[in-house]
LOMARVEX-753677 format. One line per field, with one value per residue: residue number from 1; residue in three letters; x, y, z of N, C-alpha, C in turn. Coordinates in steps of 0.2 Angstrom, whole numbers, plus 2048, in hexadecimal, padded with zeros to 3 digits. Each point is the difference from the previous one (the first is absolute). Example, Ala and Ser with C-alpha at 12.3 -4.5 7.8 and 13.67 -1.06 7.14 Angstrom:
2
i = 1:2
aa = ala:ser
n_px = 842:7FE
n_py = 7E4:805
n_pz = 827:7FC
ca_px = 7FC:804
ca_py = 806:806
ca_pz = 800:801
c_px = 804:7FC
c_py = 806:805
c_pz = 800:803
//
This chain:
244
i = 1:2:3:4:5:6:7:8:9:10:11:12:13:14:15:16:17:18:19:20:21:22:23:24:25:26:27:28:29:30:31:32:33:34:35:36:37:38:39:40:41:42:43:44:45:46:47:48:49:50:51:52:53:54:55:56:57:58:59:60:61:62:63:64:65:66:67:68:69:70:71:72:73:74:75:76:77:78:79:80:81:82:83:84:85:86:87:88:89:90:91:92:93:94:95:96:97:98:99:100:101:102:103:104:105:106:107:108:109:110:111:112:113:114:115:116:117:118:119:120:121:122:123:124:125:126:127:128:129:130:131:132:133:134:135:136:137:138:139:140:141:142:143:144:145:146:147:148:149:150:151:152:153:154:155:156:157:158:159:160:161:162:163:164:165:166:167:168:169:170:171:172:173:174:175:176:177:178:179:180:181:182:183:184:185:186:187:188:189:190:191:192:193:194:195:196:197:198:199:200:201:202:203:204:205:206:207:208:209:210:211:212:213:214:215:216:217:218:219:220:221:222:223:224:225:226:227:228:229:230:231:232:233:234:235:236:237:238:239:240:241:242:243:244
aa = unk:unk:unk:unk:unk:unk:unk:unk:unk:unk:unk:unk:unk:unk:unk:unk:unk:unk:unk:unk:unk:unk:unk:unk:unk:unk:unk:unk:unk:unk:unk:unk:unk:unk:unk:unk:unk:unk:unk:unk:unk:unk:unk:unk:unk:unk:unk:unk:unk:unk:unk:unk:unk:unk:unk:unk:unk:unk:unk:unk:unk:unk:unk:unk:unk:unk:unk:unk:unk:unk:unk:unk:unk:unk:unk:unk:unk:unk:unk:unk:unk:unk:unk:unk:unk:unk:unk:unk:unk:unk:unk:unk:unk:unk:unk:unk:unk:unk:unk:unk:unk:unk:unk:unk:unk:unk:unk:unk:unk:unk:unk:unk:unk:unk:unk:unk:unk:unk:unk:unk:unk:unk:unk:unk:unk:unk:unk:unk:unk:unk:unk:unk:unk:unk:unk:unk:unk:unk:unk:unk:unk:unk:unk:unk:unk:unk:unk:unk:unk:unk:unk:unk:unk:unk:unk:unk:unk:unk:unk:unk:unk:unk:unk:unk:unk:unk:unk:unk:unk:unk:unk:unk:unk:unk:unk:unk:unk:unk:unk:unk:unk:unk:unk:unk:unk:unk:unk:unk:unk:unk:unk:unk:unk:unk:unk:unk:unk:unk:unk:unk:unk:unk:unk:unk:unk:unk:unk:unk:unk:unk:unk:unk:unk:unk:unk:unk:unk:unk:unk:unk:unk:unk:unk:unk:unk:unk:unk:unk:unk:unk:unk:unk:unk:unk:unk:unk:unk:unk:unk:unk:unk:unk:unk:unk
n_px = 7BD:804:7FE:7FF:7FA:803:804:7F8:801:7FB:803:7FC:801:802:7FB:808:800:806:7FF:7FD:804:804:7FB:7FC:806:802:7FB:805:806:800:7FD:806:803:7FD:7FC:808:801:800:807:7FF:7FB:804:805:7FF:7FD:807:803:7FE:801:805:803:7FE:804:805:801:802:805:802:7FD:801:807:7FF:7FD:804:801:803:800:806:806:801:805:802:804:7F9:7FE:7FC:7FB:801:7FC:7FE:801:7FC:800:804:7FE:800:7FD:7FB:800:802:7FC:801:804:7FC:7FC:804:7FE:7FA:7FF:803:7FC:7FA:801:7FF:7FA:7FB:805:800:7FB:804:7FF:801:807:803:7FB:802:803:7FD:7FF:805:807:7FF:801:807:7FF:7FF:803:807:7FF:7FF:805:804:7FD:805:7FF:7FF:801:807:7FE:7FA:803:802:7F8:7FD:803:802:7FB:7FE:805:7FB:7F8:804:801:7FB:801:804:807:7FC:7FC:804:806:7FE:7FD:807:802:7FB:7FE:806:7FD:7FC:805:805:7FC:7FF:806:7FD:7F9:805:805:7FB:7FF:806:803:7FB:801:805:7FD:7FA:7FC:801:7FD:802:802:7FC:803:808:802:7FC:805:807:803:806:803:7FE:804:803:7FE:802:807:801:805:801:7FE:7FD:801:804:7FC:7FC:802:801:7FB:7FE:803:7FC:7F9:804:805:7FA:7FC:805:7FF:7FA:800:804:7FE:7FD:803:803:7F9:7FD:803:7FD:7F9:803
n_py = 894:801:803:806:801:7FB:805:7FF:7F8:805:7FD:807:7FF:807:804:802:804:7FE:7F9:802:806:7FC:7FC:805:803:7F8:7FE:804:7FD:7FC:801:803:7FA:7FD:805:7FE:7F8:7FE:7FC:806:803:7FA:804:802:7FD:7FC:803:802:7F9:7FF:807:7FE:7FA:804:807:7FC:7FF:808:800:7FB:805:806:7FB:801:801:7FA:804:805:7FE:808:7FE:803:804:804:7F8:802:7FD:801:7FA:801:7FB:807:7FF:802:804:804:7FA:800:805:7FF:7F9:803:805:807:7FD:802:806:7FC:7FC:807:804:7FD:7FF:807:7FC:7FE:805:802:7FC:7FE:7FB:807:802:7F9:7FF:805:7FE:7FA:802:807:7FB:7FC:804:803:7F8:7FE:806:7FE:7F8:804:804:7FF:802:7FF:7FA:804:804:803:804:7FD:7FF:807:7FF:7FC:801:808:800:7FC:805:805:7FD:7FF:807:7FC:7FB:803:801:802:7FD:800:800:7F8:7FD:802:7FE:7FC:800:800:7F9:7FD:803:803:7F8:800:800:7FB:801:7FD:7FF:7FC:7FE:7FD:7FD:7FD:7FD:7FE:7FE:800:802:7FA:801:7FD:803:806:801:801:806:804:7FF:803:7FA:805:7FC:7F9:7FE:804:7FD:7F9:802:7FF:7FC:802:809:7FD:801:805:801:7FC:801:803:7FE:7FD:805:803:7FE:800:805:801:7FC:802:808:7FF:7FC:807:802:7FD:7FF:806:7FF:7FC:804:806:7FC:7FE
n_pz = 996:801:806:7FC:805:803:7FC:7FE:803:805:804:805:7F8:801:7FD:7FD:805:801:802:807:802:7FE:803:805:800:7FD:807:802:7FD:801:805:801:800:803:7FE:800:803:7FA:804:802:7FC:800:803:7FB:7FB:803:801:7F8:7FF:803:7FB:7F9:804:801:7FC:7FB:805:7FD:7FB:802:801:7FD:7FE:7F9:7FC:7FD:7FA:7FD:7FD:7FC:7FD:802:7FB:802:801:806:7FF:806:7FF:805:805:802:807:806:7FC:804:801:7FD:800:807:800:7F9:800:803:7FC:7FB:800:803:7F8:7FE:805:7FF:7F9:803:806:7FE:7FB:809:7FD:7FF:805:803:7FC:802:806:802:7FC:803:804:801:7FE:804:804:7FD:801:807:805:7FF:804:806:802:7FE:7FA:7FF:800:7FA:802:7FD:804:800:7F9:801:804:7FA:7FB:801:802:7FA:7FB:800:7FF:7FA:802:803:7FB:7FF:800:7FC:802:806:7FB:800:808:801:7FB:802:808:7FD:7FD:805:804:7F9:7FF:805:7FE:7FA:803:806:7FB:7FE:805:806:7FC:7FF:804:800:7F9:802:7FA:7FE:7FA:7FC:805:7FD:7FA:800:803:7FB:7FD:805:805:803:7F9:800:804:7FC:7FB:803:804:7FB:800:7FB:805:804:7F9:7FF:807:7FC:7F9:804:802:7FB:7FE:805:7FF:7F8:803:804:7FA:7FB:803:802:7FA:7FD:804:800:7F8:800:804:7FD:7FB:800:802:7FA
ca_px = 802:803:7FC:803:7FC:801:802:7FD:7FD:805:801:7FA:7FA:7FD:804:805:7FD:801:7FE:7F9:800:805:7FB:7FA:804:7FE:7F8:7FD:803:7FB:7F9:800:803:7F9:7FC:805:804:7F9:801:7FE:7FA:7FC:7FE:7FD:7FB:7FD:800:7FA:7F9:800:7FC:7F9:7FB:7FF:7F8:7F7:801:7FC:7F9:7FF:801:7FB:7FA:7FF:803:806:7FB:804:808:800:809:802:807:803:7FD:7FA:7FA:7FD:7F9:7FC:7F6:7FD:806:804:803:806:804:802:804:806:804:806:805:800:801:808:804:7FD:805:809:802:7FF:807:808:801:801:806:805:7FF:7FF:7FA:7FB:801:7FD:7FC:7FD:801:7FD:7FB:801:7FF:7FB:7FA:800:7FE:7FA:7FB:801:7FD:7F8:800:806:7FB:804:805:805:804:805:7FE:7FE:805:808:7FE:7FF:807:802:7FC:801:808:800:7FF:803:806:7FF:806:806:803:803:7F7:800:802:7F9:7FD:802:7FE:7F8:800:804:7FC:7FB:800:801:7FA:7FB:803:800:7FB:802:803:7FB:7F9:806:803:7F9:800:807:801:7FA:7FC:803:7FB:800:804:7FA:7FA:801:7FD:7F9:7FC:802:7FB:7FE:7FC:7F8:7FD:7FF:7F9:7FC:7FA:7FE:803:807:805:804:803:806:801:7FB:808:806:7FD:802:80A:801:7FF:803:806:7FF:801:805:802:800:803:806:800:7FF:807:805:801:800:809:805:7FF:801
ca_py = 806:809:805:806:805:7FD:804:806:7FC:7FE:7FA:7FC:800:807:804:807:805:808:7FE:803:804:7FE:7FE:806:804:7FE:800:807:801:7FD:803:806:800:7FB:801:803:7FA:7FB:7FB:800:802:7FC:800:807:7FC:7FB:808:803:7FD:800:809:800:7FB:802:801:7FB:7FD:804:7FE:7F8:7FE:804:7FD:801:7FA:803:7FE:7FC:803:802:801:802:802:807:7FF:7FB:803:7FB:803:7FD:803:800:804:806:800:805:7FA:7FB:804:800:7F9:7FD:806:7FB:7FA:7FE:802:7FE:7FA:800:800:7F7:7FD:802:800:7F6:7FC:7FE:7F9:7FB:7FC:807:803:7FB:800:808:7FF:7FD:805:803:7FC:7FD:807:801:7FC:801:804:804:7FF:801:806:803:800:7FE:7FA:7FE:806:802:803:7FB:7F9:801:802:7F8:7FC:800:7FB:7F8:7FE:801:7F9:7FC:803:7FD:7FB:803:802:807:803:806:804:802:806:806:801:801:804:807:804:803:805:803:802:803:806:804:805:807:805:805:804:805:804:805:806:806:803:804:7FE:7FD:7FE:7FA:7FD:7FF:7F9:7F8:7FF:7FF:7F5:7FC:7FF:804:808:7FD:801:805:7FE:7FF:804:806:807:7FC:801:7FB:7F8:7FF:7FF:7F7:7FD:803:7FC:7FA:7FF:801:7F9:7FD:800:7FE:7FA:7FE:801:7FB:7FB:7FF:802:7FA:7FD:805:7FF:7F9:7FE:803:7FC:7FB
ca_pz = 7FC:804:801:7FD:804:806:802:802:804:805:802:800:7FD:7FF:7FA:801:7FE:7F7:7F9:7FD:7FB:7FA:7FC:7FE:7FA:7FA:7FD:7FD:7FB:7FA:7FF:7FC:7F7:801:7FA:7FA:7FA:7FD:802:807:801:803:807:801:7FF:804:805:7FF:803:808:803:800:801:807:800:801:806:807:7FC:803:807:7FF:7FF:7FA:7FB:7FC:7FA:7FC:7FE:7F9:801:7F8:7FF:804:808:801:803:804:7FF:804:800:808:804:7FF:7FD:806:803:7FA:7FA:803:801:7FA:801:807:801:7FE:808:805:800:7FE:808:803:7FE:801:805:7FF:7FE:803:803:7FA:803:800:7F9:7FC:800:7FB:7F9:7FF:800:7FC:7FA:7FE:7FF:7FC:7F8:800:7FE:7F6:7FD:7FF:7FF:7FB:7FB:7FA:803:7FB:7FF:803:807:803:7FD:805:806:804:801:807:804:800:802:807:803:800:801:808:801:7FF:807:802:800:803:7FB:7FB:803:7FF:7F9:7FF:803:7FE:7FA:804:805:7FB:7FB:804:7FE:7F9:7FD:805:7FE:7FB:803:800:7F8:7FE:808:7FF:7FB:7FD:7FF:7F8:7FE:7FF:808:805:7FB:803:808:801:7FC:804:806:804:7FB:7FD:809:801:7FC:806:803:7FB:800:7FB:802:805:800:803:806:801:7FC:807:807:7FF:800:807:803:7FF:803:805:800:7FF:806:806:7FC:802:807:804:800:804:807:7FF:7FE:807:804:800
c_px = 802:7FB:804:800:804:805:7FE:7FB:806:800:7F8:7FD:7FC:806:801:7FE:803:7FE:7F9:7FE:804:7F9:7FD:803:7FF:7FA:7FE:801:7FA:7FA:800:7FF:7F8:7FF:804:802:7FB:801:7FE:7F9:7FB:800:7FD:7F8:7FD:7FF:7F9:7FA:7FF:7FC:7FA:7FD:7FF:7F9:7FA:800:7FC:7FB:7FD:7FE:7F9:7FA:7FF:802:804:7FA:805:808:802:80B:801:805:804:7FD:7FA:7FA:7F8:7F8:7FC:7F7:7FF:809:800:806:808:805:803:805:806:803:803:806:801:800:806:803:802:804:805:803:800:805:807:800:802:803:805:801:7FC:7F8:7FA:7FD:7FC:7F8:7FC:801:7FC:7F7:7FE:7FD:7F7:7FA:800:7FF:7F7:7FB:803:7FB:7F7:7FC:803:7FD:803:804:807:804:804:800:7FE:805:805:7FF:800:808:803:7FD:802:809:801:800:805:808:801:805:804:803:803:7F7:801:804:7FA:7FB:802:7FF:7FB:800:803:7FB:7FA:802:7FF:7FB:7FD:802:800:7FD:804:804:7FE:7FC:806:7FF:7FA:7FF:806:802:7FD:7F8:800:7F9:802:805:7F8:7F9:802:7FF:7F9:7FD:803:7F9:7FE:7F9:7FA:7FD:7FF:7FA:7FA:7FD:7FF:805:809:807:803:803:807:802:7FC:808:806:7FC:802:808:801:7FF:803:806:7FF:800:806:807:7FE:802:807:802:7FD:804:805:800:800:807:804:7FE:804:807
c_py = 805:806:804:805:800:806:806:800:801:7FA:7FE:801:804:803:804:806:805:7FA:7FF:807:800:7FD:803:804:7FE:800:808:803:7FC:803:807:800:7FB:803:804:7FC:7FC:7F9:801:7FE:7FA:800:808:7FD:7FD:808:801:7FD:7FE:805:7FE:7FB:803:805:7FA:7FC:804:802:7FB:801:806:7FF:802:7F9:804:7FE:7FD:804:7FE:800:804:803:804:801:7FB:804:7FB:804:7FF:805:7FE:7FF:805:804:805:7F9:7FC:807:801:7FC:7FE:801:7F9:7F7:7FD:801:7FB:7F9:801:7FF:7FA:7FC:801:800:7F8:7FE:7FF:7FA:7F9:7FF:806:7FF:7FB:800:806:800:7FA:802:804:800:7FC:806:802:7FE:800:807:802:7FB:800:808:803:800:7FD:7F9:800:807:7FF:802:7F9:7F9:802:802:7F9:7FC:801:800:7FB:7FF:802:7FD:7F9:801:7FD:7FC:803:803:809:805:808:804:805:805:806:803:804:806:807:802:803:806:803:804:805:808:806:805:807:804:804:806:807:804:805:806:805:803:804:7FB:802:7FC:7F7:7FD:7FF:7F9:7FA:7FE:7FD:7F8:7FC:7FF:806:808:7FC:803:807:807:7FE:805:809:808:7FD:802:7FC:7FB:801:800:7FB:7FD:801:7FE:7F9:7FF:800:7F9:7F9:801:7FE:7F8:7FF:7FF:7FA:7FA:7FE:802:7F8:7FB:7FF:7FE:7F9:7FC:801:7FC:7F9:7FE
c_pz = 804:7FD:7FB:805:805:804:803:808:807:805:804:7FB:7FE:7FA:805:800:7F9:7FA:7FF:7FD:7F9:7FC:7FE:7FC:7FC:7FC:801:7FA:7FA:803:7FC:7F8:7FE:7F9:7FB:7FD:800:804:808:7FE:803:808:801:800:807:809:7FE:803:806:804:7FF:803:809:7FE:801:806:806:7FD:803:808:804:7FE:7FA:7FC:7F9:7FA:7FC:803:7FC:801:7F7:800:805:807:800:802:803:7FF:807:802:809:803:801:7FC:800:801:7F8:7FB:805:800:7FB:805:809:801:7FD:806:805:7FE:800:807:802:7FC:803:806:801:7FD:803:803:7FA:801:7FC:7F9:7FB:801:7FD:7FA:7FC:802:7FB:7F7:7FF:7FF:7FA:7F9:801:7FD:7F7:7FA:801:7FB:7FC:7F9:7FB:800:7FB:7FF:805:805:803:803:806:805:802:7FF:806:805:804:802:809:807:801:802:807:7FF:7FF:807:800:7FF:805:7FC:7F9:803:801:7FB:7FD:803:7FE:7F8:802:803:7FB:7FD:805:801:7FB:7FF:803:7FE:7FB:805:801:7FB:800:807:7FD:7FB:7FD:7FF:7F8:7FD:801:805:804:7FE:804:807:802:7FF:808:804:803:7FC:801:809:801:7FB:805:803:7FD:800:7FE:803:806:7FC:802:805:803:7FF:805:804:7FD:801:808:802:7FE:803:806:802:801:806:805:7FE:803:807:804:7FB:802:808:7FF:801:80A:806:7FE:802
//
């Protein structure tokens, strides 16, 4: 069967570089629209748990443990217990980060992309199904289907387009609390601009350490380090390509 992709493949085997951003465009365009058409909402679902499953991961990685993950209409909320917690309330946001950059570096090599998605994948049916509170609800059911499609997206011949893909709904996500925080710096201080800021990650970390006013500049540390990821990402692609 003729590749459909095959045009996007240059001769060694590497994605193109403008149809690596032709891809992230798209996956920015749907992460934007993620919680506006009810036929996305299952990749919205399947973004959410990733976040949260990246909190109960630095929960783990911290010497805490994940108690439960609650998915519902308008996000997710990771319970955990012991850790550090500065580490675990940064790691949703940051941790999307951290695979969308890993997807969109290993997507330039089949062998890479396949193996990190298989990984990835099994992790994520393991910990949805240890953790995740609900086996039969909606959120749950489109966390683990595309999972599973995920996983199995290894036999097919166009896996580093898929990783691109991904990767562009992760960088994205990792994005969203930022224009809020923005909006909330430039505009003034709006009562219910303010209610919302305070439920993000950076408003609970910023309760932490007892004082609500830094959530928006905890929320702007987070956009800084996520551009950061992103920049070295693409700068050791970028020389990647040029040495070859």
């Amino acid at each position: 069967m003729k590749n459909p992709f095959k045009k996007i493949i240059s001769q060694d085997g590497e994605l193109i570089n403008s149809q690596i951003f032709v891809l992230l465009f798209i996956g920015f365009i749907i992460t934007f629209f993620l919680k506006e058409f009810q036929f996305l909402k299952p990749l919205s679902f399947y973004v959410t748990s990733v976040h949260e499953i990246c909190h109960g991961l630095a929960a783990i990685l911290t010497n805490g443990e994940i108690v439960e993950i609650n998915l519902h209409n308008k996000g997710g909320v990771a319970t955990t217990k012991g850790g550090i917690f500065p580490i675990i309330s940064m790691a949703g946001y940051v941790g999307t980060a951290i695979i969308g950059a890993l997807l969109l570096f290993l997507s330039q090599k089949e062998k890479w992309i396949d193996i990190f998605l298989i990984i990835f994948s099994i992790t994520m049916i393991i910990l949805n199904t240890m953790y995740i509170n609900s086996y039969t609800n909606t959120y749950y059911i489109s966390s683990m289907v595309l999972s599973i499609s995920i996983l199995f997206s290894v036999r097919v011949s166009f896996t580093r387009q898929i990783g691109v893909f991904l990767s562009a709904l992760f960088i994205f996500d990792s994005f969203t609390d930022a224009k809020i925080y923005l909006f909330y710096k430039f505009t003034g201080n709006t009562e219910d601009l303010q209610n919302i800021i305070y439920q993000t990650d950076a408003g609970i970390l910023a309760r932490h350490f007892g004082d609500e006013s830094l959530t928006v500049f905890i929320g702007i540390g987070f956009l800084l380090i996520n551009l950061f990821i992103y920049s070295i990402t693409l700068y050791f692609i970028l020389r990647n390509k040029k040495s070859n």
